[in-house]
Residue frames relative to the residue before (quaternion, step in Angstrom):
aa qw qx qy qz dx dy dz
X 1.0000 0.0000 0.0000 0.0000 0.00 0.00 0.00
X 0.6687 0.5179 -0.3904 0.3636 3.63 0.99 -1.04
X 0.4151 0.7811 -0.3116 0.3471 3.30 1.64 -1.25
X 0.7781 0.4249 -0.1240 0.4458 3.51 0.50 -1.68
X 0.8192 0.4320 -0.2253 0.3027 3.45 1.11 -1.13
X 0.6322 0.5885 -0.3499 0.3627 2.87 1.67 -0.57
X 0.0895 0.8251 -0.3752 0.4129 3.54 1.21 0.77
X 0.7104 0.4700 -0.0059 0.5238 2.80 0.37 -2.18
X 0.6908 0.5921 -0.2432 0.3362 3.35 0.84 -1.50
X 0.5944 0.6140 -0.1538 0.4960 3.32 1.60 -1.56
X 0.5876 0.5231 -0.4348 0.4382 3.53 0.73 -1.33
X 0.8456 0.3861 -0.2395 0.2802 3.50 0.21 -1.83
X 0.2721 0.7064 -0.4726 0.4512 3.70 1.60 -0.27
X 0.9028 0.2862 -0.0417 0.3183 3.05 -0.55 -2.02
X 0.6042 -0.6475 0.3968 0.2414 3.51 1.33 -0.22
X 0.8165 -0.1714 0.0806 0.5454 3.41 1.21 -0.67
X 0.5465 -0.7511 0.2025 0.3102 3.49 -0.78 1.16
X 0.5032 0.5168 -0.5190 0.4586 3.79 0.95 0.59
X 0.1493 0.7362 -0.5354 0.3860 3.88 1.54 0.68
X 0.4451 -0.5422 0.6546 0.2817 3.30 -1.67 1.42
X 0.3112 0.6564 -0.6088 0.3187 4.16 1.08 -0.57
X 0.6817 0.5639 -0.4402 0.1535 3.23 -0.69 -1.74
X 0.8242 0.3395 0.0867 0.4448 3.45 0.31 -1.48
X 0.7247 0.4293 -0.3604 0.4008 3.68 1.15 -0.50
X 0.5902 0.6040 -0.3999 0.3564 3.69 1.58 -0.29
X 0.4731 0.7136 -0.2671 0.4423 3.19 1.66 -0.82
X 0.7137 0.4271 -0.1982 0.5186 3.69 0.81 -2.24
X 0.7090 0.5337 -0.3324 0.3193 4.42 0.94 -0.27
X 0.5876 0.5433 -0.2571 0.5417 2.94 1.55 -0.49
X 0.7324 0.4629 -0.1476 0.4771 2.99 0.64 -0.90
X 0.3863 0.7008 -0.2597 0.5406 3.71 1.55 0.09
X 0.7251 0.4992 -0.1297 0.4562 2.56 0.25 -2.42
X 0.8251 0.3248 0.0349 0.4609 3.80 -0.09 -2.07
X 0.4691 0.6806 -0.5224 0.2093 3.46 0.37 0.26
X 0.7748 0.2821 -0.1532 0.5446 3.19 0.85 -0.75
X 0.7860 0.1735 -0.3926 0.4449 3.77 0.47 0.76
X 0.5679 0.4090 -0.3432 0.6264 3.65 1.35 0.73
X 0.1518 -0.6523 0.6981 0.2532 3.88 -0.48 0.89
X 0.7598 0.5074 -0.3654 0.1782 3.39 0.12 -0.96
X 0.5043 0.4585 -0.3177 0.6592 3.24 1.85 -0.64
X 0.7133 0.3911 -0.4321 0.3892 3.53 -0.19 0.04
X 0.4966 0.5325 -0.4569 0.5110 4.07 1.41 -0.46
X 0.7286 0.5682 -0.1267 0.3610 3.37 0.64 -1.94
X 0.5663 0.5995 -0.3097 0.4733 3.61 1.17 -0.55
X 0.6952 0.4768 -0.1980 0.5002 3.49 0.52 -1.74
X 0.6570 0.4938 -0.4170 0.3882 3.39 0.84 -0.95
X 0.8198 0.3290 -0.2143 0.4168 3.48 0.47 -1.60
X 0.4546 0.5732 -0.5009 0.4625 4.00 1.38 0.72
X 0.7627 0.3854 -0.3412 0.3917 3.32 0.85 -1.05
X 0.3743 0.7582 -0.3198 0.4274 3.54 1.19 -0.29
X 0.7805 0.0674 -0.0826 0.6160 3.76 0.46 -1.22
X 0.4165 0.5494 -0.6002 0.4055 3.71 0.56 0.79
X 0.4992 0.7302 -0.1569 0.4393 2.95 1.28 -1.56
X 0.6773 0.4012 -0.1151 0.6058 3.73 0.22 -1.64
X 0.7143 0.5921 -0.2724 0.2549 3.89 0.32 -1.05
X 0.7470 0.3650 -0.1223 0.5420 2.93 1.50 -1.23
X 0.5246 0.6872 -0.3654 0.3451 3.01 1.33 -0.08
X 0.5534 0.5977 -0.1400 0.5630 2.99 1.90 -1.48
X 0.7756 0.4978 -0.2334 0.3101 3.90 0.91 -0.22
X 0.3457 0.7319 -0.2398 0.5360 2.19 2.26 -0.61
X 0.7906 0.3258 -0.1912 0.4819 3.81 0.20 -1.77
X 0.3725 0.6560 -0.4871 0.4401 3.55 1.39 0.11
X 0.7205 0.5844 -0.2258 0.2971 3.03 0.29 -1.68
X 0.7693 0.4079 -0.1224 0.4763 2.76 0.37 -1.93
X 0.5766 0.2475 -0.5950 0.5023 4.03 0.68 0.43
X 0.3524 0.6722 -0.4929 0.4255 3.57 0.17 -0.56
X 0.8875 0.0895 -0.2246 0.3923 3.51 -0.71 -1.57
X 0.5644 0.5019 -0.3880 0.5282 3.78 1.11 -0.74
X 0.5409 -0.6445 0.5250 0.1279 3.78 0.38 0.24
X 0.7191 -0.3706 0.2328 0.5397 3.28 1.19 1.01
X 0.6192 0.4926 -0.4350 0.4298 4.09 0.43 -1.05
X 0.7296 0.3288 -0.4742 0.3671 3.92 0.50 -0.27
X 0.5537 0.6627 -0.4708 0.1807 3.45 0.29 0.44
X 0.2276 0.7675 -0.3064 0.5150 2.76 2.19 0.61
X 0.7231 0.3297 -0.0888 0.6005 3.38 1.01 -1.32
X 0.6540 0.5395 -0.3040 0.4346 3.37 0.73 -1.07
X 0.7272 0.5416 -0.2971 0.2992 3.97 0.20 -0.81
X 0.7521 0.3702 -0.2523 0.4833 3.22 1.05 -1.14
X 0.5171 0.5623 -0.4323 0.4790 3.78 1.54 0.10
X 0.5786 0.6237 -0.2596 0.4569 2.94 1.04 -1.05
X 0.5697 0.5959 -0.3246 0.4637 3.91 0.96 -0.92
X 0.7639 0.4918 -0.1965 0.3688 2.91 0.58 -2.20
X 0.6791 0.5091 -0.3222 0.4193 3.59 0.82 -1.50
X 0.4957 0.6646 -0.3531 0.4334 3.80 0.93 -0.64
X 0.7121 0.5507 -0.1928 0.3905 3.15 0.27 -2.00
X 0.7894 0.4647 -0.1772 0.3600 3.59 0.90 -1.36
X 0.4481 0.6775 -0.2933 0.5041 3.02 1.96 -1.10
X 0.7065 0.6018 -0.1476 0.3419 3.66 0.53 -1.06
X 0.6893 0.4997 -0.0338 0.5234 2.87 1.21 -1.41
X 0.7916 0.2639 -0.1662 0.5255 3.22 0.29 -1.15
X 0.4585 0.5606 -0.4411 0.5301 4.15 1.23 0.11
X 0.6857 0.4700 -0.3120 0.4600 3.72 0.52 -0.91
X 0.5648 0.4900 -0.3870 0.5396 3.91 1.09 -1.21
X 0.7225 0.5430 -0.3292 0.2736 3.49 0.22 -1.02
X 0.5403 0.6318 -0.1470 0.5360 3.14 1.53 -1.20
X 0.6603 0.5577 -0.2165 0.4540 3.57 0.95 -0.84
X 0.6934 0.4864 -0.1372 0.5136 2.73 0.73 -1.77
X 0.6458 0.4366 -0.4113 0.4724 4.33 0.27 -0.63
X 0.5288 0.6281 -0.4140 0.3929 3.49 0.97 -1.09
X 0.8896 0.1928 -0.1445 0.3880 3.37 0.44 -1.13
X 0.6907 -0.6106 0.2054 0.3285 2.86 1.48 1.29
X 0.5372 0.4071 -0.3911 0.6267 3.95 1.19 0.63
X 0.6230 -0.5511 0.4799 0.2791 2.22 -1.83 1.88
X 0.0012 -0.7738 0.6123 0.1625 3.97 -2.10 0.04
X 0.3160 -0.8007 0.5074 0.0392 3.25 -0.47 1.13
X 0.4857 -0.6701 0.5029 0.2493 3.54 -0.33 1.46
X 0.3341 -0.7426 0.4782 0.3290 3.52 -1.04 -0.14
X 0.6353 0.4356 -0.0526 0.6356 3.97 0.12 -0.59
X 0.6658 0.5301 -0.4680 0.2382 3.87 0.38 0.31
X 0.2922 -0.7313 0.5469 0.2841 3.21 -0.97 0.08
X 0.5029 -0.6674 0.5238 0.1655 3.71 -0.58 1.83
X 0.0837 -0.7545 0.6328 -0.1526 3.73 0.41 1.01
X 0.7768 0.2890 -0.1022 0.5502 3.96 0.84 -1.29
X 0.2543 -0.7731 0.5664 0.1293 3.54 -0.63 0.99
């Protein structure tokens, strides 16, 4: 569960969600417990690959204002909303879901951590 929340934990650290936070509370726990917690060590990878996942996405819409010179933040913002919104949402289910001790599989991620 901490795995998932400390996410959340990262956002508010860093102040805002393009925060190294997002992803490094996730990559300590999961350090720390991998090797004498399977379940923290399933539940870790899951909730790293998740905001890697979300991270690059966010660099992406970086980019793309960046190269369009600002004009894609037109395109970029309301993705940027949506991807947020889901990030949020589907971190908190996760969070739920370990609590009560079932495995949770992020949707949309890319399994970067085996």
């Amino acid at each position: 569960m901490f795995a998932h929340l400390s996410s959340l934990l990262g956002l508010l650290i860093t102040g805002h969600w393009l925060g190294w936070g997002c992803f490094l509370g996730p990559l300590i726990i999961w350090l720390v417990k991998k090797d004498t917690m399977p379940f923290v060590n399933d539940q870790g990878k899951e909730a790293l690959n998740f905001n890697i996942t979300v991270a690059i996405i966010f660099f992406a819409l970086f980019v793309l204002t960046l190269i369009t010179l600002g004009l894609g933040v037109v395109i970029a913002m309301p993705i940027g909303a949506v991807v947020f919104i889901a990030w949020l949402v589907f971190t908190i289910i996760a969070a739920i879901r370990a609590n009560e001790g079932q495995r949770y599989r992020y949707p949309y991620t890319l399994r970067l951590i085996g």
